[in-house]
Structures are given as C-alpha cells and as structure tokens.
C-alpha positions in Angstrom: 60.1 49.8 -45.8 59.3 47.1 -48.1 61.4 47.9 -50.7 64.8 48.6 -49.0 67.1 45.1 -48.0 69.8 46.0 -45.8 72.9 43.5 -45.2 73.3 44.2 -41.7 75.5 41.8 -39.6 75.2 43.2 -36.3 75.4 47.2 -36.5 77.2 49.5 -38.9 79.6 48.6 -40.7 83.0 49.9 -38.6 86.8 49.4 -39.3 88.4 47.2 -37.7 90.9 48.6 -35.5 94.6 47.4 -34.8 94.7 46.2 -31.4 96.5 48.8 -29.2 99.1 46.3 -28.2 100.1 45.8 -31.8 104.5 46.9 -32.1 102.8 49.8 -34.5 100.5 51.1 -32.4 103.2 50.8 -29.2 105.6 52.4 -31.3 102.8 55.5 -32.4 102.3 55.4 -28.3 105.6 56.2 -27.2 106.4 58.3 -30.2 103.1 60.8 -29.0 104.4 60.6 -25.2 107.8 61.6 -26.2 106.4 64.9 -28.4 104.3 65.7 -24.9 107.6 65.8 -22.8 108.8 67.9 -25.3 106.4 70.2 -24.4 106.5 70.3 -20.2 107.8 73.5 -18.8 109.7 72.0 -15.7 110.4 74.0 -12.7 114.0 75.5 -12.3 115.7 74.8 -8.7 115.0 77.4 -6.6 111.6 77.0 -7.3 111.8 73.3 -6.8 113.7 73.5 -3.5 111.3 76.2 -2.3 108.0 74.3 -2.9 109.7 71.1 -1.2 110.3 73.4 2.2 106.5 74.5 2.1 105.4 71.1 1.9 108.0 69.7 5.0 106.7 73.0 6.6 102.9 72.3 6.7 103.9 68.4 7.3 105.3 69.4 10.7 102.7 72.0 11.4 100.1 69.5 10.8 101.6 66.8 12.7 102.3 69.2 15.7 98.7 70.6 15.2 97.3 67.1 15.6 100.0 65.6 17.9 98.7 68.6 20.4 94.8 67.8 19.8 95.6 64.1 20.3 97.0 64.3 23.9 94.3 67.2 24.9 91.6 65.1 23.8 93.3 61.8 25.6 93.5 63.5 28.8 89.8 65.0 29.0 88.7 61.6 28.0 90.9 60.0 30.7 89.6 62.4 32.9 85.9 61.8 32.1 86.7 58.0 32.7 87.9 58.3 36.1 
C-alpha cells in the first residue's frame, strides 16, 4: 500500500452533528412528539373505568390473599417456637 496516502485524522471522516440540546433540534423534538400523540388511540370511559375496577379488584384479592398467608404462617411459626 505504498502508493495510496490517506489524510486520516482519527477515523472517517463524519458530519458533525448539532448537539441535541440545540433550540433547532428541541424544537424538531417536540414537533415529532406532538405528530406521535396525534396518533394514540385513547381508551373511551367505560373502558377506562372498567380496567381501573379490575386492577382495585386484584389489589384487594392479593392483599387478602397475602394478609391470610401472613397470619397462618405467624401462628405455625409461633407455635413451633413455643
């Protein structure tokens, strides 16, 4: 490769980039965020206020559920102690 000078300062040769905190790359930013709420499909009411019963539902089956294994296992253990 005697015959082929390359002027290579430390890689390839890249573009520099704007930094992303730049006003023109903020204001590409929070122009691209607000064309991807334009295209979230929210949830209507009913579906809303259903989904927020199922999770309170299995919060207070859980919390009964391990309420109820909590004192079992504190009385066996009380017992074993004794």
């Amino acid at each position: 490769m005697a015959g082929k000078a390359k002027d290579n300062k430390g890689g390839s040769e890249a573009k520099k980039e704007p930094s992303p905190f730049s006003p023109g790359q903020i204001k590409k930013f929070v122009g691209e965020v607000q064309t991807e709420f334009t295209k979230i499909v929210w949830p209507d009411k009913k579906v809303t206020l259903g989904l927020t019963g199922m999770v309170i539902l299995l919060a207070i089956v859980v919390s009964a559920y391990l309420g109820t294994v909590d004192v079992i296992l504190g009385k066996v253990i009380s017992t074993i102690l004794r």
